[in-house]
RODO-2510 file (C-alpha; in nm, 4 decimals, decimal comma):
residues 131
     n   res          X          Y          Z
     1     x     3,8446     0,0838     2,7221
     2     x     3,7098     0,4269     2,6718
     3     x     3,4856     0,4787     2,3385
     4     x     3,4908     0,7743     2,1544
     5     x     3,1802     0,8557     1,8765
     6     x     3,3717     0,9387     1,5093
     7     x     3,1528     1,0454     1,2539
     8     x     3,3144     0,9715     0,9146
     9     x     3,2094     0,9177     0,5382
    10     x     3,3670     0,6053     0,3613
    11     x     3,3208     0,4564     0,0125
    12     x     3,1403     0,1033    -0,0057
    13     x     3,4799    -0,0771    -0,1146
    14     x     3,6661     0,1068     0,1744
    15     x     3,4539    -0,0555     0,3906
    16     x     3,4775    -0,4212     0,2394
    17     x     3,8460    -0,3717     0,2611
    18     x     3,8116    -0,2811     0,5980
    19     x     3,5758    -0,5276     0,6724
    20     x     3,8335    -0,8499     0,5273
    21     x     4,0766    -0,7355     0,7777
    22     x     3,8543    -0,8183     1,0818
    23     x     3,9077    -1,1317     1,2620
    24     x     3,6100    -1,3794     1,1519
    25     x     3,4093    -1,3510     1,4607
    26     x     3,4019    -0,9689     1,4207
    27     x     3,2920    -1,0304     1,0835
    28     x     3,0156    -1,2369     1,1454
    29     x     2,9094    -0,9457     1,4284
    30     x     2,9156    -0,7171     1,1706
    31     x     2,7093    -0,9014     0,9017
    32     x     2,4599    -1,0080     1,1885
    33     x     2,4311    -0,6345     1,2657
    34     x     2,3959    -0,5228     0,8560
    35     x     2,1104    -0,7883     0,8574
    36     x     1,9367    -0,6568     1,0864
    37     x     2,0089    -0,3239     0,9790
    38     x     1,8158    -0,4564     0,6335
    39     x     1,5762    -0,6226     0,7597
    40     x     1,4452    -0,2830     1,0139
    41     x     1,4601    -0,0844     0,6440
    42     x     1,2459    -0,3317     0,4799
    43     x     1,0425    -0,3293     0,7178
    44     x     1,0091     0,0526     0,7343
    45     x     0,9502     0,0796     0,3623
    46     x     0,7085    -0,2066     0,3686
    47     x     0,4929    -0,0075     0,6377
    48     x     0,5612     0,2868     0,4577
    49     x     0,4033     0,1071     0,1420
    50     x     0,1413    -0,0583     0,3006
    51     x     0,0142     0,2865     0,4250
    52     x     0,0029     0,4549     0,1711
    53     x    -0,1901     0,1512    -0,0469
    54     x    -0,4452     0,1742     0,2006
    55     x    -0,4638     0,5496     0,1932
    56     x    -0,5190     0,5118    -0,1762
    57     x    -0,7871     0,2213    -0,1632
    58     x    -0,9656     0,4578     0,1369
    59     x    -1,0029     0,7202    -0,1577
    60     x    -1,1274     0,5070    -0,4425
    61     x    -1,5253     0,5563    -0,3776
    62     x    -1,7342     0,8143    -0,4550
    63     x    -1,7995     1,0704    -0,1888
    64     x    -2,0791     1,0621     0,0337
    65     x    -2,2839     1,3330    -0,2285
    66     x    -2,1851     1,1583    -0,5624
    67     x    -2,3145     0,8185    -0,3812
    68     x    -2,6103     0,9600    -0,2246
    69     x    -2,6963     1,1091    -0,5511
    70     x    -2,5874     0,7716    -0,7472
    71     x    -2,8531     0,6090    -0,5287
    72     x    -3,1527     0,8117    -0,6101
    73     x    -3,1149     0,7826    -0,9792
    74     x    -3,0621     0,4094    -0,9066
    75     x    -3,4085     0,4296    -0,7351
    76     x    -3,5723     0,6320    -1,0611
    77     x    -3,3772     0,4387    -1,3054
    78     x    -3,5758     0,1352    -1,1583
    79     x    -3,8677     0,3448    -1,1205
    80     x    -3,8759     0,4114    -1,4578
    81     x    -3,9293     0,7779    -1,3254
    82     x    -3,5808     0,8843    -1,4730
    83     x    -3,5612     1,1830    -1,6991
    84     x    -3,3033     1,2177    -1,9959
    85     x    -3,0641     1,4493    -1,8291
    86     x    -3,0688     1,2130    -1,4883
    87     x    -2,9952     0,9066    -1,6958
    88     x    -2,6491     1,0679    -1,8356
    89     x    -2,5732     1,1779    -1,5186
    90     x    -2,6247     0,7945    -1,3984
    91     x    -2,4285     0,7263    -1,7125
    92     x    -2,1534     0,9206    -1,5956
    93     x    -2,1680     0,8799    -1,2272
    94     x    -2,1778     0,4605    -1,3412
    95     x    -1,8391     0,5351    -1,5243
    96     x    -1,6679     0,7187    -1,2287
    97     x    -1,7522     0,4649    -1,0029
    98     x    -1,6041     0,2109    -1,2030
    99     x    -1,3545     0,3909    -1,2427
   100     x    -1,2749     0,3823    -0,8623
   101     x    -1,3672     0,0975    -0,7987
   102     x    -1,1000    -0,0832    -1,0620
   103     x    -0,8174     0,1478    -0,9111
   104     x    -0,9133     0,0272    -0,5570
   105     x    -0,8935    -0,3454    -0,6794
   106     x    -0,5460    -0,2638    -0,8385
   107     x    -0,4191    -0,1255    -0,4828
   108     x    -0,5705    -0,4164    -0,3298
   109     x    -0,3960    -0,6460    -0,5309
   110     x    -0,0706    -0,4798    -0,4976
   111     x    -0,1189    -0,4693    -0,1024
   112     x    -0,2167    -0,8501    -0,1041
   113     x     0,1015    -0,9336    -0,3044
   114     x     0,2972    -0,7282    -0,0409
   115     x     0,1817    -0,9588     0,2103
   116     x     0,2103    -1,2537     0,0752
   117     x    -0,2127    -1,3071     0,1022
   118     x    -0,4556    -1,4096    -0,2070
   119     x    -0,6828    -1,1179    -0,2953
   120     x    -0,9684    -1,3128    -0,0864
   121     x    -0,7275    -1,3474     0,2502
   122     x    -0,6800    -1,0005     0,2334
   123     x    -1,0322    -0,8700     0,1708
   124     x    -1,1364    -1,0810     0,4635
   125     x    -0,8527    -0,9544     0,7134
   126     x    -0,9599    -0,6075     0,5928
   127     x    -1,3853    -0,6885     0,7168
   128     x    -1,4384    -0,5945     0,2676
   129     x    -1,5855    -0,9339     0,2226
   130     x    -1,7458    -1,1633     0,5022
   131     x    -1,5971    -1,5616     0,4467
***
């Protein structure tokens, strides 16, 4: 039998009608076929997800200046060599930081859930914390 392609546009009942008019084993085809159909789009979105969550915790640290900087007030803070205007901007480099580094955790927790992994299984699959 020859096969022609038909590109059409139906409404979701027209196609459950449709569908209780096949005989059962064509059925089950079909629902075999929409299952995996669902599963390749869950997939997709969870990749899609998990992507983007680890775009987002890649971002959540100071840059290379802000940390460099961070560190030498860290070292005159210590030093007690730290002047007044160096201590608010350790203040306020502290704050950013902390900042970041709560939003990372939140996209780390949301990536673990994804995966069905603790916070800790996840951190160690990722090389963030050695076990």
């Amino acid at each position: 039998m020859s096969k022609i392609q038909i590109e059409t546009t139906i409404d979701t009942d027209s196609f459950v009608l449709g569908a209780a008019n096949l005989q059962l084993s064509e059925l089950e085809k079909l629902v075999r076929e929409l299952d995996a159909v669902i599963v390749r789009k869950k997939s997709l979105a969870k990749d899609l997800k998990e992507r983007e969550l680890i775009r987002l915790i890649n971002q959540t640290v100071l840059d290379a200046d802000q940390r460099s900087r961070y560190l030498v007030l860290v070292d005159k803070l210590e030093n007690s060599s730290i002047s007044s205007e160096e201590h608010l901007e350790f203040l306020s480099l502290t704050e950013k930081d902390e900042k970041l580094r709560n939003e990372r955790l939140s996209y780390l927790i949301e990536l673990a859930q994804l995966n069905n992994l603790s916070l800790l299984e996840l951190m160690e699959r990722m090389g963030l914390i050695q076990d």
